[in-house]
C-alpha positions as CSV (number, residue, x, y, z in Angstrom):
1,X,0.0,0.0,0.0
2,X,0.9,3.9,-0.4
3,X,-0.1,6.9,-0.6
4,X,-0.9,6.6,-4.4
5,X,-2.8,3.9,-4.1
6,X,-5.0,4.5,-0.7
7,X,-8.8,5.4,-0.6
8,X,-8.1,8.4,2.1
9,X,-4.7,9.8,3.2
10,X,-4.4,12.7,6.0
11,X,-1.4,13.3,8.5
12,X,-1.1,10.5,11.2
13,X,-3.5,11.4,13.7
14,X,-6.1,13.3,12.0
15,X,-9.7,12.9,12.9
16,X,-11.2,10.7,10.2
17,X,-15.3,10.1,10.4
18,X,-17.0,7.9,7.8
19,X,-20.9,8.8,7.2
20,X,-23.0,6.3,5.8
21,X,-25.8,8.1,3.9
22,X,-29.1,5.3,3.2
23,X,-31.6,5.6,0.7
24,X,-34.4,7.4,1.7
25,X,-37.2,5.2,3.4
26,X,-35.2,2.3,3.2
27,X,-34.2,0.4,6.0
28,X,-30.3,-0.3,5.2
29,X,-27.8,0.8,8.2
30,X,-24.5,0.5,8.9
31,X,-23.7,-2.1,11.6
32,X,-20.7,-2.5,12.3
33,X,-17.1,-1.4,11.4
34,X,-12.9,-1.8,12.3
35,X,-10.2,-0.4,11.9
36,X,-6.8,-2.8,11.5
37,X,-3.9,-1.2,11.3
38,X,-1.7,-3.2,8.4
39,X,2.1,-2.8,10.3
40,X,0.9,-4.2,14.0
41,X,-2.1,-6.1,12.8
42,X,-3.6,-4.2,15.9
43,X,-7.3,-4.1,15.7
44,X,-9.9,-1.7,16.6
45,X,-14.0,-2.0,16.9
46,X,-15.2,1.0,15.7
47,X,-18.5,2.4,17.2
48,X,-20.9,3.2,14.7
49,X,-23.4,5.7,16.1
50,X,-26.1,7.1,13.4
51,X,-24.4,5.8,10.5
52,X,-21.4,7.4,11.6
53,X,-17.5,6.2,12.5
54,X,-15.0,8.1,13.9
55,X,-11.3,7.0,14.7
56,X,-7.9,8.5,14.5
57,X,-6.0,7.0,11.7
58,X,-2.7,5.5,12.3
59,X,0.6,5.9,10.8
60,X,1.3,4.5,7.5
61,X,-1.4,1.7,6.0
62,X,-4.5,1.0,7.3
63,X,-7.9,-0.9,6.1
64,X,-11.5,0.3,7.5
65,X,-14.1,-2.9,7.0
66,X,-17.5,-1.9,7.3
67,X,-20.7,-3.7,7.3
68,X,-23.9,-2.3,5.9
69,X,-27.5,-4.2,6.8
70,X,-29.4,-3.6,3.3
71,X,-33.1,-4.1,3.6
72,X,-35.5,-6.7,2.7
73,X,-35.3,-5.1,-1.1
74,X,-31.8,-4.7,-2.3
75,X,-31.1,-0.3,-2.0
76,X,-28.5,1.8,-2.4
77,X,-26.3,4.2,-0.5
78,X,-24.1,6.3,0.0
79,X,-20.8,6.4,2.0
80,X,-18.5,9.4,2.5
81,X,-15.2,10.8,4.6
82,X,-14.0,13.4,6.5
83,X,-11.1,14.8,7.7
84,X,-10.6,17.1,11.0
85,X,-14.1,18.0,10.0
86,X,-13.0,19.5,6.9
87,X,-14.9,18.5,3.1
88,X,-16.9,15.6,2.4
89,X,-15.2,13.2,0.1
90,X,-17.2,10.1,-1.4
91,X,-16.4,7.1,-1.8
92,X,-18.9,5.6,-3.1
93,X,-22.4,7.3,-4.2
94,X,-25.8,5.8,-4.4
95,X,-24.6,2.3,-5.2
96,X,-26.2,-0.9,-4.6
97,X,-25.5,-1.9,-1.4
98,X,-25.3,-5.5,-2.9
99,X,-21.9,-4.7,-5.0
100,X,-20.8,-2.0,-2.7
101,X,-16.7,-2.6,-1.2
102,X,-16.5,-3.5,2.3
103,X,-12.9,-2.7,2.5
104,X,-11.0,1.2,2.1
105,X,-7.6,1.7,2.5
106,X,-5.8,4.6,4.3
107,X,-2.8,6.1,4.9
108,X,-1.3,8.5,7.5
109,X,1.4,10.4,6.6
């Protein structure tokens, strides 16, 4: 992994919060979500609180896994980053939640 090839990349750290954003009157949510840190192989639960992560990321590589309940009707989402509150950044918009990664890279510099 590097910096070129990471989903996110901020200074070692930064406050980093992932948003998931569901359809309208669906019933998808985001569940559940870690943070493993690639060096150490130290692992953190994440608490996800209204569709929402937060976590400091970690020098060098790192992998967030998340886990999105979809509802009884496959829908689509929405999942996005920030960094020290700063911009929103998508990674991945209104997608099917069926064919949506589970797995983003990042990198703290």
């Amino acid at each position: 992994m590097s910096v070129d090839s990471a989903d996110f990349v901020a200074n070692t750290g930064d406050t980093i919060v992932f948003k998931f954003t569901p359809q309208a009157n669906g019933f998808a949510f985001w569940s559940g979500a870690s943070l493993t840190e690639e060096g150490s192989g130290a692992f953190t639960k994440l608490n996800v609180v209204a569709n929402s992560a937060t976590f400091k990321l970690p020098k060098d590589d790192s992998f967030v896994q998340v886990a999105i309940v979809d509802g009884p009707v496959p829908e689509i989402g929405s999942l996005s980053f920030t960094v020290n509150g700063g911009a929103s950044t998508d990674l991945w918009t209104n997608r099917p939640l069926f064919r949506m990664p589970g797995a983003f890279f990042g990198f703290g510099k």
